[in-house]
C-alpha positions as a Markdown table, in Angstrom:
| # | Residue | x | y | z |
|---|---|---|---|---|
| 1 | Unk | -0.5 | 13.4 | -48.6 |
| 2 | Unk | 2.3 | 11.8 | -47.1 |
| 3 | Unk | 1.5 | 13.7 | -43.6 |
| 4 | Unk | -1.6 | 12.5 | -43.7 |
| 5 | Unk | -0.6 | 9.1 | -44.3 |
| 6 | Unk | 1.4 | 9.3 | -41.4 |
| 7 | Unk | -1.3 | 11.2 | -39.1 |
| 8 | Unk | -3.5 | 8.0 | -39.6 |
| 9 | Unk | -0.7 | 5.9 | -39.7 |
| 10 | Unk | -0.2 | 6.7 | -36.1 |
| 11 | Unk | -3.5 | 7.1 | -35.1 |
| 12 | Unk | -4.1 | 3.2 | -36.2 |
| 13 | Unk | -0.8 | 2.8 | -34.0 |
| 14 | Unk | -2.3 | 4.0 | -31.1 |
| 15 | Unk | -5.6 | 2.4 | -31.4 |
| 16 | Unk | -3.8 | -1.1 | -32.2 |
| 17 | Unk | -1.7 | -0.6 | -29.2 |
| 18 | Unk | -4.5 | 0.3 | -26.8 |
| 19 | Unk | -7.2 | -2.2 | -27.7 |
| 20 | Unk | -4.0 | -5.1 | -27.6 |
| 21 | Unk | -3.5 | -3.4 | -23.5 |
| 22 | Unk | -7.3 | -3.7 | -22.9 |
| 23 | Unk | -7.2 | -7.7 | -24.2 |
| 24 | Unk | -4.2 | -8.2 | -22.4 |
| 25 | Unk | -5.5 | -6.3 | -18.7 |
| 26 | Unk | -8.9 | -8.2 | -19.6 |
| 27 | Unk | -7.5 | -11.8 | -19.7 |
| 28 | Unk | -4.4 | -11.3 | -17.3 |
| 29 | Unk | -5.3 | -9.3 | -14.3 |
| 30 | Unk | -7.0 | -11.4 | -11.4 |
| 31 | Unk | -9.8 | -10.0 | -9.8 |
| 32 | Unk | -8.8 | -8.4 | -6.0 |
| 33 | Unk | -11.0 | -8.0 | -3.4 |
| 34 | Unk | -10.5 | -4.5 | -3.2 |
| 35 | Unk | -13.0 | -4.5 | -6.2 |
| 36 | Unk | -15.8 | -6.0 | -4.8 |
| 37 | Unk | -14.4 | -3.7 | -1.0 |
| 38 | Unk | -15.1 | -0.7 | -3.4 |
| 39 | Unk | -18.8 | -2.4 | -4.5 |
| 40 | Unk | -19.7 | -2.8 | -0.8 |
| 41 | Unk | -18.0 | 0.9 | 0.3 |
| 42 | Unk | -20.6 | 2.4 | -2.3 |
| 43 | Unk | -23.8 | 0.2 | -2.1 |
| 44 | Unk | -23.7 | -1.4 | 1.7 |
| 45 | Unk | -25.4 | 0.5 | 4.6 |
| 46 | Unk | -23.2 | 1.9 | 6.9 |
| 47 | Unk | -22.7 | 4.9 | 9.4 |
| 48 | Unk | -18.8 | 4.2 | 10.5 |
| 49 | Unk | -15.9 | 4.0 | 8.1 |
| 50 | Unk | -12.7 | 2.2 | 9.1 |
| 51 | Unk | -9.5 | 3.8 | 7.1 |
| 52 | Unk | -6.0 | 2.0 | 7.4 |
| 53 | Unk | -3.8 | -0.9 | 6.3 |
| 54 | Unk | -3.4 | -4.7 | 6.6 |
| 55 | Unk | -3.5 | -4.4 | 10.3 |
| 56 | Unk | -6.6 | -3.1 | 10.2 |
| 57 | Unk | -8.0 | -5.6 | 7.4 |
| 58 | Unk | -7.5 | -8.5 | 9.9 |
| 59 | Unk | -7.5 | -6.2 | 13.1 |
| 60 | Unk | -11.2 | -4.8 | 13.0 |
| 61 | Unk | -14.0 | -7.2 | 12.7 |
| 62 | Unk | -16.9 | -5.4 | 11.1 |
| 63 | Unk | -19.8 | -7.0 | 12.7 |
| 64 | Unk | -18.0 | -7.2 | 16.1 |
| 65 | Unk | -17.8 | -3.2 | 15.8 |
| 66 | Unk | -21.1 | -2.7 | 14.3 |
| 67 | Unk | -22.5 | -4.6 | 17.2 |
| 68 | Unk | -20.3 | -2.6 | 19.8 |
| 69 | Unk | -20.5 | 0.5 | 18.3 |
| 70 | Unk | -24.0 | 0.6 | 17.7 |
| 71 | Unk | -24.3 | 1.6 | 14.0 |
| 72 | Unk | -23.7 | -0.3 | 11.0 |
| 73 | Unk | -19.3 | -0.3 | 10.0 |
| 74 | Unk | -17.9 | -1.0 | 6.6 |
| 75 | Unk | -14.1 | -1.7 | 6.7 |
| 76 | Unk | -11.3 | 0.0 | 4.1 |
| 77 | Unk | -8.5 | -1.0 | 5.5 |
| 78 | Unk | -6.5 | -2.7 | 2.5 |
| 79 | Unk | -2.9 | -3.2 | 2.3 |
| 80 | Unk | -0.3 | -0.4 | 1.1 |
| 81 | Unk | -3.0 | 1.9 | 1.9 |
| 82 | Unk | -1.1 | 5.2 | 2.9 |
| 83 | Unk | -2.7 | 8.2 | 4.2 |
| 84 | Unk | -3.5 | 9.5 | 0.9 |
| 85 | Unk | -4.7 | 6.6 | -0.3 |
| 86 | Unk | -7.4 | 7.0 | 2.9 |
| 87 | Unk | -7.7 | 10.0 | 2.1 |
| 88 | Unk | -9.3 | 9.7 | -1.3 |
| 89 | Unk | -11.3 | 6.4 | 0.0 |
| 90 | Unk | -13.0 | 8.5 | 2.1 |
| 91 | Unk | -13.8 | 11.1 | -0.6 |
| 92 | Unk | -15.5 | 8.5 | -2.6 |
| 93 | Unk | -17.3 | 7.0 | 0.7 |
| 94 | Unk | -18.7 | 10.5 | 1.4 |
| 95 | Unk | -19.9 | 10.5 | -2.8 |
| 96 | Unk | -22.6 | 8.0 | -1.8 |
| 97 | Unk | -22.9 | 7.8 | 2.4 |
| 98 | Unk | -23.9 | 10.1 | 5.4 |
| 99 | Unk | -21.0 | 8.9 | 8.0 |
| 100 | Unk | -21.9 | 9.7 | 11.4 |
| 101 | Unk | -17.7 | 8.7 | 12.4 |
| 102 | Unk | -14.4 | 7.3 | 10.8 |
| 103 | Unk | -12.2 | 5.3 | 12.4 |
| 104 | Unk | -8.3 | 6.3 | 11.2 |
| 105 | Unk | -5.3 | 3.7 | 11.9 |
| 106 | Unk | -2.2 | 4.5 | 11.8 |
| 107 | Unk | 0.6 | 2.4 | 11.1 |
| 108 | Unk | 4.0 | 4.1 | 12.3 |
| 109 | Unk | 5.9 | 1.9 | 9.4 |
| 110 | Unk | 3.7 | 3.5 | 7.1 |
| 111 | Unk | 5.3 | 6.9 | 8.5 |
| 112 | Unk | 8.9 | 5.7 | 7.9 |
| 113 | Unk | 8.8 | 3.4 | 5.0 |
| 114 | Unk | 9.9 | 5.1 | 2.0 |
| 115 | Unk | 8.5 | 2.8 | -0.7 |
| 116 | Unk | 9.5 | 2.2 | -4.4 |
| 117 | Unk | 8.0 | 3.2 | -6.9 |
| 118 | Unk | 7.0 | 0.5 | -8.8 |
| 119 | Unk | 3.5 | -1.0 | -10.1 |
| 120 | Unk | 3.3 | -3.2 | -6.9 |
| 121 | Unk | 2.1 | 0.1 | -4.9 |
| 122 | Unk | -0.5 | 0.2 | -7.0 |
| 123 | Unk | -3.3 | -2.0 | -5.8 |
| 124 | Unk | -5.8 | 0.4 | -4.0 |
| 125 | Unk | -5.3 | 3.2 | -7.1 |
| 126 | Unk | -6.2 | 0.3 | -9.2 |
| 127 | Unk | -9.3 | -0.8 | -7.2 |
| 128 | Unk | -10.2 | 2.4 | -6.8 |
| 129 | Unk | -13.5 | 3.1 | -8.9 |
| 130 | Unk | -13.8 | 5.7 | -11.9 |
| 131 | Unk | -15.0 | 8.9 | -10.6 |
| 132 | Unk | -14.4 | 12.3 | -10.6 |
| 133 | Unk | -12.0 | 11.9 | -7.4 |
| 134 | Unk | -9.9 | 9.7 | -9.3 |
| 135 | Unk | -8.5 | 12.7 | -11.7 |
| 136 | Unk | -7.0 | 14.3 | -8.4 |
| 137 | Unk | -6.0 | 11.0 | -6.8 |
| 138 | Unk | -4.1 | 10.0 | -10.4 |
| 139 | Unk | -2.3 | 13.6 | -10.1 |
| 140 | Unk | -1.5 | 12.7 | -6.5 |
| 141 | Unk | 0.3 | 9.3 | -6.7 |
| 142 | Unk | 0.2 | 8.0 | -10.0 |
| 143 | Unk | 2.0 | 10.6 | -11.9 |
| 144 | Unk | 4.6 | 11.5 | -9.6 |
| 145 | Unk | 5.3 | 7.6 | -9.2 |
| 146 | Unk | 5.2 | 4.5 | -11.5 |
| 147 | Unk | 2.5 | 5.5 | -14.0 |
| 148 | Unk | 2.6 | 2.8 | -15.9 |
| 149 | Unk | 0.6 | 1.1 | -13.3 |
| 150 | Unk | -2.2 | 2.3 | -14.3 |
| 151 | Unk | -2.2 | 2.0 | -17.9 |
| 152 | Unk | -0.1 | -1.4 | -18.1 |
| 153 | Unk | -1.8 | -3.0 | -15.3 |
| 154 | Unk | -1.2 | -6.7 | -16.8 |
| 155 | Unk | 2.5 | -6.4 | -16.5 |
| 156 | Unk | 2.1 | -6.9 | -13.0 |
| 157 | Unk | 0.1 | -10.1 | -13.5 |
| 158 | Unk | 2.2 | -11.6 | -16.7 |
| 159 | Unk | 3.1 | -14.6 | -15.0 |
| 160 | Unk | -0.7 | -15.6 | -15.0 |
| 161 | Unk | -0.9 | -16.5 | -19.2 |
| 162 | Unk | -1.2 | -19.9 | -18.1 |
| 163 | Unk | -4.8 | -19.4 | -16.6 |
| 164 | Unk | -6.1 | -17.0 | -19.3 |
| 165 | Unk | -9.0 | -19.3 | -20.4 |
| 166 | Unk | -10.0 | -19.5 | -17.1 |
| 167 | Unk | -9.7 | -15.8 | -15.9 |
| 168 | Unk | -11.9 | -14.6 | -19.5 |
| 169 | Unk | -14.5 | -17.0 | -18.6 |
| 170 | Unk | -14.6 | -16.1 | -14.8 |
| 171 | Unk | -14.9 | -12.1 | -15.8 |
| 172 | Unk | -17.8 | -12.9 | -17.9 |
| 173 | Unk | -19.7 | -15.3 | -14.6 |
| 174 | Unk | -22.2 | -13.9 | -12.9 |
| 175 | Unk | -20.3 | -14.3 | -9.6 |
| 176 | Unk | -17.8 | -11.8 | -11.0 |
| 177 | Unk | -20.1 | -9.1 | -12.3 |
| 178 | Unk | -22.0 | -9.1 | -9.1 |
| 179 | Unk | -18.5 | -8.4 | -7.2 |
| 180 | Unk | -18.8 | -11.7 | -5.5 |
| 181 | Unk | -15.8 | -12.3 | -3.1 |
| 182 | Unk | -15.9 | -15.7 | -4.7 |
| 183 | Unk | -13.9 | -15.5 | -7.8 |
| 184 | Unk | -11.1 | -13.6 | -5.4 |
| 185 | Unk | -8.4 | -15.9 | -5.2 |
| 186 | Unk | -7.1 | -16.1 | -1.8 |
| 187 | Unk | -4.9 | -17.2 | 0.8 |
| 188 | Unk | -6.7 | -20.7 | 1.7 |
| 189 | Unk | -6.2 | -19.7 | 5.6 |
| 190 | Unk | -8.2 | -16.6 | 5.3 |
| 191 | Unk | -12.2 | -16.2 | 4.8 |
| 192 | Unk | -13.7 | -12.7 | 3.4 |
| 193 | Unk | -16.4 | -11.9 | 6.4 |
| 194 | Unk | -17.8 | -9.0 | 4.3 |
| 195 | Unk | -17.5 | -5.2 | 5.1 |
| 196 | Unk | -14.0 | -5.4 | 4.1 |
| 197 | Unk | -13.1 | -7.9 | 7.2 |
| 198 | Unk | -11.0 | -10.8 | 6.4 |
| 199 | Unk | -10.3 | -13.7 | 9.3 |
| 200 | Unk | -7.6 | -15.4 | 9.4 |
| 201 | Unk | -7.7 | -19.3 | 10.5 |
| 202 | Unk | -5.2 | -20.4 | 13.0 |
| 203 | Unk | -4.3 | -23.8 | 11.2 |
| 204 | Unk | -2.2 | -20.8 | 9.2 |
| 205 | Unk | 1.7 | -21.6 | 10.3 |
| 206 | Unk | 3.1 | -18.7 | 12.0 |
| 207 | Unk | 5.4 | -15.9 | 10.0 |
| 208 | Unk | 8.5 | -14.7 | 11.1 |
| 209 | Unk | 8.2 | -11.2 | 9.6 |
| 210 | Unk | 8.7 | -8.5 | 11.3 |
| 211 | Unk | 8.2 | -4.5 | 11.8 |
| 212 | Unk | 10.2 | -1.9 | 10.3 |
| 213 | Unk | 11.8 | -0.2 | 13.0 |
| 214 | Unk | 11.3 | 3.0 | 14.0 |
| 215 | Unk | 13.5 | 5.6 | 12.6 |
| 216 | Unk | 12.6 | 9.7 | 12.8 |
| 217 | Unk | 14.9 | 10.9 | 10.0 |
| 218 | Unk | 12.5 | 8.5 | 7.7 |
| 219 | Unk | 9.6 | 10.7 | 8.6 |
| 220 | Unk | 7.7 | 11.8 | 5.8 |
| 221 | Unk | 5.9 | 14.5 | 6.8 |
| 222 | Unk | 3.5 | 13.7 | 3.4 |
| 223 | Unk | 1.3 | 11.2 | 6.0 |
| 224 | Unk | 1.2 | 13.5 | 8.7 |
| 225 | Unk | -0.5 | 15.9 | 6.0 |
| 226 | Unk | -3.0 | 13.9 | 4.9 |
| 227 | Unk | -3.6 | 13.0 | 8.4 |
| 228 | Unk | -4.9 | 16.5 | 8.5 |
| 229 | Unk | -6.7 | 16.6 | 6.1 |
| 230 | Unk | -8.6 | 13.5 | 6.7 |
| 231 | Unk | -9.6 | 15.3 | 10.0 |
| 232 | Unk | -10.5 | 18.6 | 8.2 |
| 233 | Unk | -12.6 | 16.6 | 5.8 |
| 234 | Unk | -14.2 | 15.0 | 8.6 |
| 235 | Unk | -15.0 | 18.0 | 10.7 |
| 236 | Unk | -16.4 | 20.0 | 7.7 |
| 237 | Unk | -18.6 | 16.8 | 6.5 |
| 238 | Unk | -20.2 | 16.9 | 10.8 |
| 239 | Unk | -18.3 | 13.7 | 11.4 |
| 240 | Unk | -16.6 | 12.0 | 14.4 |
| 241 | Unk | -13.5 | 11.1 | 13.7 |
| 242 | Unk | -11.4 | 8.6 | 16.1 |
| 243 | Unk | -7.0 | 7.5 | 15.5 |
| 244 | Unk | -5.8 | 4.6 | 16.9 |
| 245 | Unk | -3.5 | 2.2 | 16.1 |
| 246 | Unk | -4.8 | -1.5 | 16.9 |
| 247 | Unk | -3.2 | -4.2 | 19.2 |
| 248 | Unk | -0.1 | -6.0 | 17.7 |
| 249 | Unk | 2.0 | -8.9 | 18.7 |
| 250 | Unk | 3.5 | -8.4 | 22.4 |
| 251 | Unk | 6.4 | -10.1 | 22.1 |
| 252 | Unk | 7.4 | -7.8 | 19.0 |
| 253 | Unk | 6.4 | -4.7 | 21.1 |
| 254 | Unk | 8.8 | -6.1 | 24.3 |
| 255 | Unk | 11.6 | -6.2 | 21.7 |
| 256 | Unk | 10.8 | -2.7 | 19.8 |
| 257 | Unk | 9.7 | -1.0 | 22.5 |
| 258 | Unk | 11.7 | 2.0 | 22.5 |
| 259 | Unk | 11.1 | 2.4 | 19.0 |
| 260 | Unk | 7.3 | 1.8 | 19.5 |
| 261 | Unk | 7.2 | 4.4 | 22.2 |
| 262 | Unk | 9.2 | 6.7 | 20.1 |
| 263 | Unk | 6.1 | 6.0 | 16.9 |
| 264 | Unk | 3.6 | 6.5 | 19.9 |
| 265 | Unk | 5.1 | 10.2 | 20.9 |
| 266 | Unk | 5.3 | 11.5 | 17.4 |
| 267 | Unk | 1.8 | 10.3 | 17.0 |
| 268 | Unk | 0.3 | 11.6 | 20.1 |
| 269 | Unk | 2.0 | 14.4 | 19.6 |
| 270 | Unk | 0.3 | 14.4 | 15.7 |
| 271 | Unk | -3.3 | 13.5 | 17.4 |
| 272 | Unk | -2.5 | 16.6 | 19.9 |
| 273 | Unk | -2.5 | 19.1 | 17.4 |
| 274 | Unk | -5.2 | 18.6 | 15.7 |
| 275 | Unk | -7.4 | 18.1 | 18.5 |
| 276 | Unk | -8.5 | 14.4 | 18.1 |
| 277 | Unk | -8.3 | 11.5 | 20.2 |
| 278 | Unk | -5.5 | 8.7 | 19.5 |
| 279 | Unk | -6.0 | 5.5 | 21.3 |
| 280 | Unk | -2.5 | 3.5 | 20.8 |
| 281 | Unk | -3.9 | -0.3 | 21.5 |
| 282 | Unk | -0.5 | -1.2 | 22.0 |
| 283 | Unk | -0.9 | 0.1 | 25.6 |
| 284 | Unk | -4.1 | -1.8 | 26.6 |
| 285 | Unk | -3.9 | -3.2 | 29.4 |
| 286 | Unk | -3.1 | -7.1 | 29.6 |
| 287 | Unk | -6.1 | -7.0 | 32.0 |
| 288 | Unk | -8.4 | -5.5 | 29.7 |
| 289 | Unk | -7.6 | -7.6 | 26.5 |
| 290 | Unk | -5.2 | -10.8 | 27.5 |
| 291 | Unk | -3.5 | -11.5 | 24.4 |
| 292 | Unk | -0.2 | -14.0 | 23.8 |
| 293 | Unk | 2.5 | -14.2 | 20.4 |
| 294 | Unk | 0.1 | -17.0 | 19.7 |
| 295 | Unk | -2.7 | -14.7 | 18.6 |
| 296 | Unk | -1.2 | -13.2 | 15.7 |
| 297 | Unk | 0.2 | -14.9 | 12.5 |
| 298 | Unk | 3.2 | -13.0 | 11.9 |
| 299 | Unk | 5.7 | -10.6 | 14.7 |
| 300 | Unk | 4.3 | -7.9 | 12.7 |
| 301 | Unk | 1.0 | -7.7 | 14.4 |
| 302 | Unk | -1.5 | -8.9 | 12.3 |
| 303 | Unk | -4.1 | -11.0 | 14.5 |
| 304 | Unk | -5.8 | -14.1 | 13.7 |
| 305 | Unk | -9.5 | -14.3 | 13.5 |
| 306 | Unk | -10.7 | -14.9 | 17.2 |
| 307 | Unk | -8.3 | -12.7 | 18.4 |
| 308 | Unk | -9.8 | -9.3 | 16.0 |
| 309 | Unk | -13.3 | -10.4 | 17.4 |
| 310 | Unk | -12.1 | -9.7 | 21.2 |
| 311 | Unk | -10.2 | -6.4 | 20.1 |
| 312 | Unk | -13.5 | -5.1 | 17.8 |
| 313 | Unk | -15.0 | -5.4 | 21.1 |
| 314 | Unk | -12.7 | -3.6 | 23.7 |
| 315 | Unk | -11.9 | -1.0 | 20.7 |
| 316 | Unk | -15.4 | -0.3 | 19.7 |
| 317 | Unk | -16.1 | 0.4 | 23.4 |
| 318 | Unk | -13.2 | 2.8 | 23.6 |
| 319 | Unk | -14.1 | 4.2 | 20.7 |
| 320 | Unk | -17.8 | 5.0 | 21.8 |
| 321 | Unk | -16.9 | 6.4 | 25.0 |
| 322 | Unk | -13.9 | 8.7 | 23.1 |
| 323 | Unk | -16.8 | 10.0 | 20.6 |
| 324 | Unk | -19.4 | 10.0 | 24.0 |
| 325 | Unk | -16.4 | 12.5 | 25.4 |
| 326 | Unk | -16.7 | 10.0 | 28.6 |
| 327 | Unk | -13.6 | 7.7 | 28.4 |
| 328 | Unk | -11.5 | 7.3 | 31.4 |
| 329 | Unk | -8.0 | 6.3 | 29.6 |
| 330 | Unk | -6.7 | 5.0 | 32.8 |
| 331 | Unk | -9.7 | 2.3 | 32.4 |
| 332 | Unk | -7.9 | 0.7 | 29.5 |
| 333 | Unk | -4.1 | 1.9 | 29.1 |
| 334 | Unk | -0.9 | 2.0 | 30.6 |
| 335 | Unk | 0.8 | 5.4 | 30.4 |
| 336 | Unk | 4.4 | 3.6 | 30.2 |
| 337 | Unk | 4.9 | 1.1 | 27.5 |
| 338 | Unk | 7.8 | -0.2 | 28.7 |
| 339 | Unk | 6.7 | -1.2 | 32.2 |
| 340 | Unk | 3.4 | -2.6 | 30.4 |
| 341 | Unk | 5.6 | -5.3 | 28.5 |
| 342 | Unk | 8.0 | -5.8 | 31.2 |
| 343 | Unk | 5.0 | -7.4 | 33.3 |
C-alpha cells in the first residue's frame, strides 16, 4: 500500500510540475518570428530556399531574389543558425516543398565560435515545428547541450511577468494564431518584409560591434560536416545548391583582411571538395556593387535595408549564371582581397 501511495504520489508530482511549466511557457515566452518563419517555410510558395544566419536575415531580400532569380525564394536565415541547425530546416522544407535550389551562407565566425551551452542557443530548436525531424534534431543539439531549453523554455523569458496579462491575451488573438508577424515584438528600426526578410531602417544609429576574428585552431570541423551533408541532401533531392557568403562592411574587411582571406581559403577549399560553387561577396568588385561603412548598421556586416535590395540583385544574378554553369568570376570578383580593399 504504501508503494503505491508513493507511485501516485509521484505521478501527481510530475503532472503538477508539468502542467505548472506549460502555464508558465504559455504566459511568459514572447512570440518570435521564427514561428510565423516556420508558418511561411511550410505553407508559402517557393522554389529557392535561402539557409544561414543574421547576415543573411538582413542580407538577402526575398522579393529582390525572387525577381532576379526567377522563381519564387523563401528566406531561413535566422540568427545562431549553425550548419546543423540548416541542416534540419532544410529537412523540414523538403517535408512540404519541391526546391528547384538552396542558397547556403556561410558565416566563417560561425566556423570558429565555440558557443556556450546555455538556453540562449536555443531559439531556432525552439521555433522549430513538431515533426518527426525534430526527434533527430533534439538528439543532435539539445541533448548533448543545455536541455533544459527545451523543456524550461520560460526561464529564458522570466523577466517578462510583468506583461503576462498582455502576452495570455495576445496568444489567444487571432493575429497570433494566424502567425501574424504582428504580435512579434521587434526592434522599432526593423520591418518584417515576409519570406523571412527583415529591413533594417537607416534612422537605426550605427553599432560598433564587430567580427570574431579568424582563428584555425577554433575550427570545428562539426560545420564543415554538415556542410556536407546539406550538399548530399541536396544532390540526392535533384536540387541546385549554391555557397556564398554575402557582402559585409568594407572597412571591417580592410582591417581583418588577412583573417578574412584566411576564412575565404578554408572555405573555398571546403566548396572545392565537394564540388559546389562558393561565391565569397566579400570580393565583389567595388565596380559591380559600390558599397560604403555607411550601408551597414554594425562593423560586423549586417546591411541596412536599401543596401540588401542592391546585393539580392547582383547575388541573384551570380547565382543564376553559377546554377546556368555560365558565370565568368572575373565579371564580379577580385582574386586578391587584399588589393581589392586597398583601392
Amino acid at each position: 500500500m504504501k508503494k503505491r501511495k508513493g507511485l501516485i504520489a509521484a505521478v501527481v508530482f510530475i503532472i503538477l510540475v508539468t502542467a505548472i511549466n506549460q502555464f508558465l511557457n504559455y504566459a511568459l515566452v514572447q512570440p518570435g518570428l521564427g514561428r510565423t518563419m516556420f508558418y511561411e517555410c511550410k505553407n508559402n510558395d517557393y522554389e529557392c530556399l535561402i539557409l544561414g544566419a543574421s547576415h543573411g536575415s538582413y542580407g538577402f531580400d526575398s522579393s529582390k531574389m525572387s525577381e532576379e532569380l526567377g522563381m519564387s525564394t523563401m528566406n531561413m536565415c535566422i540568427g545562431g543558425e549553425y550548419m546543423y541547425d540548416a541542416y534540419y530546416i532544410l529537412k523540414y522544407a523538403l517535408k512540404y516543398k519541391k526546391l528547384k535550389t538552396v542558397i547556403l551562407d556561410l558565416d566563417y565566425q560561425y566556423f570558429v565560435n565555440q558557443h556556450d551551452e546555455s538556453i540562449l542557443f536555443n531559439n531556432v530548436y525552439n521555433a522549430y515545428p513538431a515533426c518527426n525531424e525534430k526527434l533527430g534534431y533534439y538528439m543532435h543539439k539539445m541533448a548533448r547541450e543545455e536541455y533544459r531549453g527545451t523543456f524550461l523554455r520560460w526561464t529564458n523569458y522570466w523577466q517578462c511577468y510583468k506583461t503576462v496579462g498582455k502576452t495570455i491575451k495576445l496568444k489567444q488573438s487571432d493575429a497570433y494564431k494566424n502567425y501574424s508577424p504582428e504580435v512579434v515584438s521587434m526592434n522599432k528600426y526593423d520591418t518584417y518584409m515576409g519570406n523571412g526578410f527583415v529591413s533594417r531602417s537607416k534612422d537605426y544609429k550605427k553599432s560598433t560591434t564587430s567580427c570574431l576574428d579568424w582563428d584555425e585552431s577554433k575550427l570545428d570541423s562539426e560545420e564543415g560536416e554538415y556542410v556536407e551533408k546539406i550538399v548530399n541532401l541536396c544532390r540526392k533531392n535533384g536540387i541546385n545548391i549554391v555557397l556564398t557568403t554575402v557582402v559585409q562592411d568594407p572597412d571591417t574587411v580592410a582591417e581583418k583582411c588577412s583573417g578574412f582571406a584566411q576564412a575565404d581559403a578554408y572555405l573555398s577549399n571546403l566548396a572545392a571538395q565537394l564540388d559546389v560553387k562558393y561565391l565569397n561577396f566579400n570580393k565583389l568588385k567595388f565596380d559591380v556593387l559600390d558599397r560604403t561603412t555607411d550601408d551597414f548598421y554594425d562593423k560586423e556586416g549586417h546591411m541596412y535595408g536599401d543596401m540588401a535590395e542592391k546585393f539580392s540583385a547582383v547575388c541573384a544574378k551570380a547565382v543564376k549564371e553559377a546554377i546556368a554553369d555560365t558565370l565568368n568570376e572575373e565579371d564580379y570578383f577580385d582574386k586578391d582581397m587584399s588589393n581589392l580593399y586597398k583601392k
